[in-house]
N, C-alpha and C positions, 0 to 999 in steps of 0.2 A: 279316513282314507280318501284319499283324491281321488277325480276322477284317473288321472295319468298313473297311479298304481293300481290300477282296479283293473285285470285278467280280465280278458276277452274269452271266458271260457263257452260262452252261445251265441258267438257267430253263427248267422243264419238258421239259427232254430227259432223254435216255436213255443212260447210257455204258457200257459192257463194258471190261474193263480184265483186260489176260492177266496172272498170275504175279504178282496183287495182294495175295497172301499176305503179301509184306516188301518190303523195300526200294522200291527207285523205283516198282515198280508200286504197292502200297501208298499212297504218297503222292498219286499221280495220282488215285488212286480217290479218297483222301479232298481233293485240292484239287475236284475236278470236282463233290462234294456241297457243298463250300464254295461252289462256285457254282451251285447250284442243281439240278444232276443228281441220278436216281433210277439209283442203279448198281448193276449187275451185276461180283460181285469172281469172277475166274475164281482157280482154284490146279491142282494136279496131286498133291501130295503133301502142301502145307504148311495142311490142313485147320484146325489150330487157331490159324495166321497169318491164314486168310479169314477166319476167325469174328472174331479182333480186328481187325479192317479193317471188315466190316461193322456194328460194334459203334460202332467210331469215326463210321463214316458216321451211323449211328443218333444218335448224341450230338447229333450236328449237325441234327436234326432230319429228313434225307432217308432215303428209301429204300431198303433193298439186300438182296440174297440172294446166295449163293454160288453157284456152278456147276463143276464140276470135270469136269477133262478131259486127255487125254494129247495133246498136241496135234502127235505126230509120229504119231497115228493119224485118218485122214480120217476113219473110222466116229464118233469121239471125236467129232470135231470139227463133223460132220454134228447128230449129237444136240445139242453144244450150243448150236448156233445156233439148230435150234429150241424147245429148253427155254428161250433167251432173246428169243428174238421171238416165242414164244407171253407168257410173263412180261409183258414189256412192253408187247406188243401193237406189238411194231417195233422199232427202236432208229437211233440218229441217229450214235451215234457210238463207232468201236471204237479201239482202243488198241491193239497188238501189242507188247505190251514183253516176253514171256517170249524169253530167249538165254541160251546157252551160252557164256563167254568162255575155256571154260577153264582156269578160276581156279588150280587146282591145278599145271598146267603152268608151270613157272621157266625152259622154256628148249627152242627148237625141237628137241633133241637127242632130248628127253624124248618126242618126236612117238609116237602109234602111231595104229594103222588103227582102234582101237575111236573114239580120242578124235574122229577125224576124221569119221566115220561118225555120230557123235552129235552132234557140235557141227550137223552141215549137215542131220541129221533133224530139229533142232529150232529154228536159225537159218532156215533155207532152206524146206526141205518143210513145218514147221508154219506158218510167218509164211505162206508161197503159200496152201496152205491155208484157213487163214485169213482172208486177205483174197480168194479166192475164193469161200467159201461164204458169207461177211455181206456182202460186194459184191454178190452175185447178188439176192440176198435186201433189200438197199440198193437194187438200181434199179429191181426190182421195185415196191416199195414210192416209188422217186419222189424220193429225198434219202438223204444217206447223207456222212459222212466219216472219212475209215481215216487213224488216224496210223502209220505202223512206229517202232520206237522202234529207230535206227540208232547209229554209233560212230562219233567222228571218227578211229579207224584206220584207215578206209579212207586216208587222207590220207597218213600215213606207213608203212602198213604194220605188220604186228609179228614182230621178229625172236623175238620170245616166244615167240607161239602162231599162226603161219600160216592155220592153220585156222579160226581166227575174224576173221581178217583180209579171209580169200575168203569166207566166209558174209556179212562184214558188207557187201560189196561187192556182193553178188547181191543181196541187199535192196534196192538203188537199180535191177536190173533189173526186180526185181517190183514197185519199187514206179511205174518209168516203163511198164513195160508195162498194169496195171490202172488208172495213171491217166489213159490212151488207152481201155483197152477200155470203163470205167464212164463215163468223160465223155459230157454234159456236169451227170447228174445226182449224180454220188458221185466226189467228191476224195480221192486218194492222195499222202498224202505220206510223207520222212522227216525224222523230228526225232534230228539227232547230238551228244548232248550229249559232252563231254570228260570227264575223270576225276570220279565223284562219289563222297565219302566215304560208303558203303553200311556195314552192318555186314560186309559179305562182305570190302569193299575194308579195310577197316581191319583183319581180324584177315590180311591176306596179308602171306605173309613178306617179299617186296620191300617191301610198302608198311612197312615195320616196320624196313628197314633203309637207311634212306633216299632211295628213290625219293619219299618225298611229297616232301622238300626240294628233290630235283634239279627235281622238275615244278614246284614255287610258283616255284624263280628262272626257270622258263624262261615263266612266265604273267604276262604283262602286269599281268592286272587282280591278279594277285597276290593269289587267294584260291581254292583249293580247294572248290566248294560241297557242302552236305549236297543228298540226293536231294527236300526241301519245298521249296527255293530253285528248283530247277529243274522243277518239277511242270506251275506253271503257265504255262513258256514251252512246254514240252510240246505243251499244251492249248492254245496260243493256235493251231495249226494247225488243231483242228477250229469253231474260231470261226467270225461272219459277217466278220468285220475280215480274215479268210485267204479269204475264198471267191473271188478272183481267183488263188489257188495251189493248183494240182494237179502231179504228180509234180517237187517239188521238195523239197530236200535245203538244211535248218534246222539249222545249225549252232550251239552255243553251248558253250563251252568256254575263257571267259577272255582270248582272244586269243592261244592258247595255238600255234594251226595257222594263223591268217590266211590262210585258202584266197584265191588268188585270183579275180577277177571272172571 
């Protein structure tokens, strides 16, 4: 998509975007300046990935500064809510994309208690987190929408990695349960995109040994997307076109699950 077809749907808002250092988050950050957002790129570690993310936003003519944080710790997380609604002077719209899928693990056998203890400190306790303290800080302030950036694993399960299977699943509790507690001023949703060709997804050894081809025959729309293609359906949850959806679960993955009704 060009820039000249790309909807200005966050004119003058504000977005915060988790683990926008690379990949999907990354792109989010920078579709959400494509449309008009002044955003806040969050990272943890990947310091010199913020700074090209905010660079890009920059190119584009919008606004951004970095903010870093560990976001399996609430004190973290605390601080940077308010380093980012002091910044902004408020913010309209958060993004939770920072997850663990447990890349490295080829095969449940592989399971240990560190990996499981990590995936759900930072699937689970940072995503609650999360949309606890800018949810608070959203309804206070009057308007507010949280995207969680979810998995269509929950659909099938993974005989892979279990443990990000049941994290990715608690995500639709957190995200029904604060889309009741903030209603009716700040919407929760989740957005479950299907496999996306990240740089992470492509140097993985399954992905490298035929798993992309088993997944293209079994997807309809018969196309794999990169993490720009999918940005801005993302984003279309915290739009005014979504504001009749709260705790609901946005799937987009090719036709790859066909959940049904």
């Amino acid at each position: 998509m060009t820039q000249q077809n790309i909807p200005r749907r966050f004119e003058g808002r504000t977005v915060l975007v988790t683990g926008a250092g690379t990949g999907f988050g990354a792109e989010i950050a920078v579709r959400a300046a494509q449309e008009g957002a002044r955003v806040a790129v969050h990272y943890r570690s990947s310091a010199a990935g913020a700074e090209k993310t905010v660079a890009r936003v920059k190119e584009i003519g919008e606004d951004a500064f970095t903010v870093q944080a560990d976001i399996t710790s609430h004190q973290d997380i605390r601080r940077m809510a308010e380093e980012v609604f002091t910044r902004f002077g408020g913010l309209d719209v958060l993004v939770n994309n920072v997850g663990d899928v447990a890349r490295e693990q080829m095969s449940w056998r592989d399971l240990t208690e560190e990996s499981i203890d990590h995936v759900l400190a930072v699937d689970i306790k940072g995503t609650m987190l999360c949309v606890h303290e800018f949810g608070a800080r959203m309804l206070d302030q009057g308007h507010g929408s949280i995207v969680n950036i979810g998995s269509t694993v929950i659909v099938r399960g993974s005989a892979r990695a279990p443990q990000y299977a049941a994290a990715k699943y608690g995500l639709l509790g957190i995200t029904k349960s604060y889309a009741q507690a903030f209603a009716p001023a700040v919407r929760v949703n989740t957005f479950a995109p299907g496999f996306i060709e990240t740089e992470a997804t492509l140097t993985r050894q399954d992905w490298k040994s035929g798993r992309r081809e088993e997944l293209l025959a079994k997807t309809p729309l018969g196309h794999i997307p990169g993490p720009a293609e999918l940005a801005g359906t993302a984003l279309f949850l915290a739009t005014d076109d979504a504001s009749h959806m709260t705790g609901a679960y946005l799937n987009a993955d090719g036709g790859f699950n066909m959940i049904g009704a």
